[in-house]
C-alpha positions in Angstrom: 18.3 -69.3 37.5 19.8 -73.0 37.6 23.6 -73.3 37.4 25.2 -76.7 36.8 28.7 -77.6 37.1 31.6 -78.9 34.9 34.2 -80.5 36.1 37.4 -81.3 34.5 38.8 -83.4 37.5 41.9 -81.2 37.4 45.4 -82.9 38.7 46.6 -80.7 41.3 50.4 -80.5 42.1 51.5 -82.8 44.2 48.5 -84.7 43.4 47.2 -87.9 41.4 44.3 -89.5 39.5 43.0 -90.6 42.4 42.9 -88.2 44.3 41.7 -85.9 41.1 38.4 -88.3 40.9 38.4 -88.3 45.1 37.8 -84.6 44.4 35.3 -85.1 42.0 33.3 -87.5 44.0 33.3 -85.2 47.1 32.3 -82.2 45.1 29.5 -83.8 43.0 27.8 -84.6 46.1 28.5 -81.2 47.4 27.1 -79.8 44.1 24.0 -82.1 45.1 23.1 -80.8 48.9 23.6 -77.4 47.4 21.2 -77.7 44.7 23.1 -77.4 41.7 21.0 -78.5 38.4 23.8 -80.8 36.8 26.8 -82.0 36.9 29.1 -82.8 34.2 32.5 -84.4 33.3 34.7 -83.6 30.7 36.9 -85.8 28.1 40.5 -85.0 27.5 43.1 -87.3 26.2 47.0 -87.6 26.8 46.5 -84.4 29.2 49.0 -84.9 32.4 46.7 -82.3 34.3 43.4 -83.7 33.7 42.0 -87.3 35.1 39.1 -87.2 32.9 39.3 -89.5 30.0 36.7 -91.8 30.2 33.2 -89.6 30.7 31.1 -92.7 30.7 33.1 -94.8 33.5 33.2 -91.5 35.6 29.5 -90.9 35.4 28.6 -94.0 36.7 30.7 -93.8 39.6 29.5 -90.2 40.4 25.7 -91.1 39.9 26.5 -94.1 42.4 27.5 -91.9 44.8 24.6 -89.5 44.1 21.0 -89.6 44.4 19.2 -86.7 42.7 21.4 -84.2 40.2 21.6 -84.7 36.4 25.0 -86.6 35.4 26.3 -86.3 32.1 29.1 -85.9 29.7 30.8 -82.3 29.6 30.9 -84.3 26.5 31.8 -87.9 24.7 33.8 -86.4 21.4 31.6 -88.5 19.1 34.1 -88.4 16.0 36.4 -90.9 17.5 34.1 -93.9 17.8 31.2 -95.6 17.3 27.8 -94.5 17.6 26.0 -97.6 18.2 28.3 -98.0 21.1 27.7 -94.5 22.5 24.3 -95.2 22.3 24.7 -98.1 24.2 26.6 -96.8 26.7 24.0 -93.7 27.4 21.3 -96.5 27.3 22.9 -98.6 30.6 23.7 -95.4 32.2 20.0 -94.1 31.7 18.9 -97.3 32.9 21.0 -97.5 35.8 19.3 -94.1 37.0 16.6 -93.4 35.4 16.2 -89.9 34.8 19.3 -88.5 35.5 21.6 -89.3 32.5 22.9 -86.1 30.1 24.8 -87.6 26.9 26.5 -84.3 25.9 28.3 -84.5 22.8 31.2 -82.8 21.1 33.3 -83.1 18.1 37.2 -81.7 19.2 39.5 -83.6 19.0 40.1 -83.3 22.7 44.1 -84.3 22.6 47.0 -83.9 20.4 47.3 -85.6 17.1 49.1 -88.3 18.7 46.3 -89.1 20.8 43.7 -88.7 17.8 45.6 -90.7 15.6 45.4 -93.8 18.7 41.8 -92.7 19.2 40.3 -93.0 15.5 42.9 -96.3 14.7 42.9 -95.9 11.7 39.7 -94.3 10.2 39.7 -91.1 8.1 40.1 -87.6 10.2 37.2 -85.4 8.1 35.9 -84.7 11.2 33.0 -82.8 9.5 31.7 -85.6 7.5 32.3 -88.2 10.4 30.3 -85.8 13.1 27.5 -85.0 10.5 27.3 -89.3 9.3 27.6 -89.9 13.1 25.2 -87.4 14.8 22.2 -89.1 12.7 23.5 -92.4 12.9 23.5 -91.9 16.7 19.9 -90.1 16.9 18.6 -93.4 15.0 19.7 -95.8 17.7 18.5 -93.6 20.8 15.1 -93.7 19.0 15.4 -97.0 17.5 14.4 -95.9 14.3 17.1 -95.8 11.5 15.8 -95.4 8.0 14.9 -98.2 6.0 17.5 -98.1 3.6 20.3 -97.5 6.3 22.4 -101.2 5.9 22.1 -101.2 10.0 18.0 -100.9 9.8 16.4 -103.2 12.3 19.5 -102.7 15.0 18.6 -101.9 18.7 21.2 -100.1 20.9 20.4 -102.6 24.2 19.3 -102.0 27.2 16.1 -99.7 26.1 15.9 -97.4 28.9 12.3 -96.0 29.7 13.8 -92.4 29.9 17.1 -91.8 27.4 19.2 -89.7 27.8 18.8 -85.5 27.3 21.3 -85.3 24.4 23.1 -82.3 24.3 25.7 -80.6 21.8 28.4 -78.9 23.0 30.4 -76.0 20.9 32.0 -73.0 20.7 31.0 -71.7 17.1 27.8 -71.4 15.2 28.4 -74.5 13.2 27.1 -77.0 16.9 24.1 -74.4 17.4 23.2 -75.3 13.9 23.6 -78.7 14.2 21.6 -78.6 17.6 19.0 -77.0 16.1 18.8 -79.4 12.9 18.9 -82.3 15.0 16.3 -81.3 17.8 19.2 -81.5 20.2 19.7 -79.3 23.1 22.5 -76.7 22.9 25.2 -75.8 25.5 28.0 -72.7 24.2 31.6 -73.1 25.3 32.1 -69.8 26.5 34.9 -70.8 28.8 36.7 -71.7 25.3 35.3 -69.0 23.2 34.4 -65.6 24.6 33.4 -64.1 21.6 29.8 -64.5 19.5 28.0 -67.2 21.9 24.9 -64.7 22.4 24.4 -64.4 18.9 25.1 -68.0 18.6 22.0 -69.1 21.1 20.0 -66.7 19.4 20.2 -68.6 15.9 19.9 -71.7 17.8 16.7 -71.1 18.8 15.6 -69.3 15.5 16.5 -72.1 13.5 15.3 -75.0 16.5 12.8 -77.7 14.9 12.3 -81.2 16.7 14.9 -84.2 15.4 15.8 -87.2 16.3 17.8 -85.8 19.1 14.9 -84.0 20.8 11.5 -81.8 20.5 12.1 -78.8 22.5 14.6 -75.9 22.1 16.8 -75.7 25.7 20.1 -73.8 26.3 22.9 -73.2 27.8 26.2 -71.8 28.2 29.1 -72.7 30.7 32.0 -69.6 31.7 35.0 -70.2 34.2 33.7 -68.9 37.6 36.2 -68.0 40.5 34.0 -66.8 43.5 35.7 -65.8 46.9 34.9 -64.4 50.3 36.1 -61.0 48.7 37.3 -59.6 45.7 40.7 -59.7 46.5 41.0 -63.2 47.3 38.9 -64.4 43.9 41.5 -62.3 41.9 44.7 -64.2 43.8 43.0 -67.1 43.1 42.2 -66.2 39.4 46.0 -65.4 39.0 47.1 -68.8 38.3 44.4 -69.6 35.9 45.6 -66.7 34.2 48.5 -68.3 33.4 47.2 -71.5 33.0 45.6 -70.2 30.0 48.1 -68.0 28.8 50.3 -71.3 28.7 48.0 -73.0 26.6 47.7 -70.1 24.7 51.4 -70.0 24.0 50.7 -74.0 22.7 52.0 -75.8 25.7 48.7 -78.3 26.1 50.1 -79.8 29.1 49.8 -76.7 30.9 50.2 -77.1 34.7 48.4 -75.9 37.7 50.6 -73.4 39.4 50.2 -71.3 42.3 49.0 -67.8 42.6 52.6 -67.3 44.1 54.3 -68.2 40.6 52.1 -66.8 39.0 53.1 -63.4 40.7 56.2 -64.3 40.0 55.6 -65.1 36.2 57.9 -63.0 33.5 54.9 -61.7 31.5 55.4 -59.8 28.7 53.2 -57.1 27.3 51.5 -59.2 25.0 51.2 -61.8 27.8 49.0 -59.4 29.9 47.0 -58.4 26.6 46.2 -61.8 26.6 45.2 -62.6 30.2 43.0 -58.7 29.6 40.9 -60.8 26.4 41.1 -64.3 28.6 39.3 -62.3 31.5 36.0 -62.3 29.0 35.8 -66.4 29.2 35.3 -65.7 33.5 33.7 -64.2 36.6 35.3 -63.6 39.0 34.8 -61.8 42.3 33.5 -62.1 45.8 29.7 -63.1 46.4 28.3 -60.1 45.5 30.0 -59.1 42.1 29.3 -62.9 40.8 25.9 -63.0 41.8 25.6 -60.0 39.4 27.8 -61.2 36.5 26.7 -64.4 36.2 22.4 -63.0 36.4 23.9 -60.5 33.6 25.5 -63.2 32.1 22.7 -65.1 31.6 20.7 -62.0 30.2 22.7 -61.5 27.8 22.5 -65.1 26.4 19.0 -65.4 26.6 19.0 -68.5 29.2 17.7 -69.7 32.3 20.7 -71.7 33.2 24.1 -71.3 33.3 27.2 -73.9 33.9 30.1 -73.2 36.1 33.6 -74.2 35.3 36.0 -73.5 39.1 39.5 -74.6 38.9 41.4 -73.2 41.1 45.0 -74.5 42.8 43.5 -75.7 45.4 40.7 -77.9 46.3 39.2 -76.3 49.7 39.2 -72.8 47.5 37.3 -74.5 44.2 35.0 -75.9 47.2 34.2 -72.8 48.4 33.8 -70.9 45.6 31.1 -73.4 44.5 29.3 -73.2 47.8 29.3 -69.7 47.9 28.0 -69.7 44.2 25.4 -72.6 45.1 24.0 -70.2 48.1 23.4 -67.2 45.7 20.8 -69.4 43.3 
């Protein structure tokens, strides 16, 4: 089994951008001497806790500093711009290293409506219609081979790489696995978003899979928040603050801090809070070496897939380094 890596490049307390994308840096080429199949960033907007806002900038620097894994986009939320551009973007980037480049797409909003209002500037917000109009657009300039009656027939999205991109769409519902499998695209399920239905969700996927202009072969996969320790105990201390962390953004508040597992020991919770943190627990794994090794092999049994992509955040950086290099010496 292959296991990639998303990262969210996660501003720790006490902490800044830089030293968020320091992190980053340092743990993609971790991810690389340990073998790990991919490695991919995230894109979140007007979000105090999370560097990431810029996928295609943060590739680059991370494939720079890199030699071997896949890079990609954890992914660019295609809705908000356009995709000419994104295909030119992907294009440099699979030129720059050839090979190597994922262009994973998504279609949340990925902020507040603040954020997608400055995004869009100004265009209409049916994301549906956009991400549909958009997603073939986009497959026409990776292939170079928008229909003749499209008014932009005859365009090229420059450089032409000799290998493109792998395009991937991301989701957490069955309406991305149909559009993956419409658009010959590969399919990664949100898990870590959306405990509930991905397995059936894969299934259809590859049921319904026919080659598009976005690919010719059916792949998946499906990324879950991991938290592995030296023991059991010391995952679940470590697991306590992304407990909260998620029951905070539960309760609405998107700019959700990290906090310790110390306040988060302390926390006030409520009966419904630890309901909530009991249903959270299905988006993760977590456990010493042994019990991850055999939820995450079950884990990908369940789905179907041969590869599975592992989402640590943890309060601090040495423990979201070890738990990846004890995850990296299982597989």
């Amino acid at each position: 089994m292959n296991i990639g890596i998303l990262d969210q490049s996660p501003i720790l307390p006490g902490e800044n951008a830089t030293d968020a994308f320091r992190h980053t840096l340092e743990l993609a080429a971790h991810a690389e001497r340990l073998g790990f199949s991919r490695y991919w960033v995230s894109e979140h907007h007007d979000a105090t806790g999370l560097a990431g806002s810029s996928p295609e900038v943060l590739i680059a620097s991370i494939a720079a500093h890199t030699k071997r894994i896949r890079v990609g986009s954890g992914g660019v939320l295609l809705p908000h711009y356009s995709p000419y551009k994104v295909a030119e973007n992907f294009h440099v980037l699979a030129s720059l290293y050839p090979g190597r480049i994922d262009l994973g797409i998504g279609r949340a909003p990925g902020g507040m409506p603040l954020a997608t209002r400055a995004l869009r500037y100004g265009r209409p917000a049916d994301y549906e219609t956009t991400f549909d109009r958009a997603l073939s657009d986009l497959g026409g300039f990776l292939k170079h081979d928008l229909p003749a009656e499209h008014p932009l027939h005859g365009l090229k999205a420059t450089p032409i790489p000799e290998q493109p991109p792998e395009v991937w769409l991301l989701g957490s519902s069955g309406y991305s696995g149909r559009k993956a499998a419409e658009t010959g695209a590969s399919f990664s399920f949100a898990h870590f978003i959306n405990g509930e239905g991905g397995e059936e969700v894969v299934r259809a996927y590859y049921d319904a899979f026919r080659p598009g202009p976005l690919g010719d072969k059916p792949r998946a996969n499906a990324c879950i928040i991991v938290i592995c320790a030296d023991t059991d105990e010391e995952a679940e201390r470590l697991a306590s603050s992304v407990d909260l962390r998620l029951l905070l953004l539960d309760r609405g508040d998107s700019r959700a801090t990290f906090v310790s597992p110390e306040e988060a020991a302390d926390f006030p919770y409520t009966e419904w809070d630890r309901e909530r943190i009991r249903y959270n627990r299905g988006r993760m794994i977590v456990g010493g070496p042994g019990k991850v090794k055999r939820d995450l092999e079950a884990f990908a049994e369940r789905y179907g897939i041969d590869e599975v992509i592992a989402m640590t955040v943890t309060y601090d950086f040495a423990a979201r380094l070890r738990s990846y290099e004890l995850i990296g010496e299982m597989f």
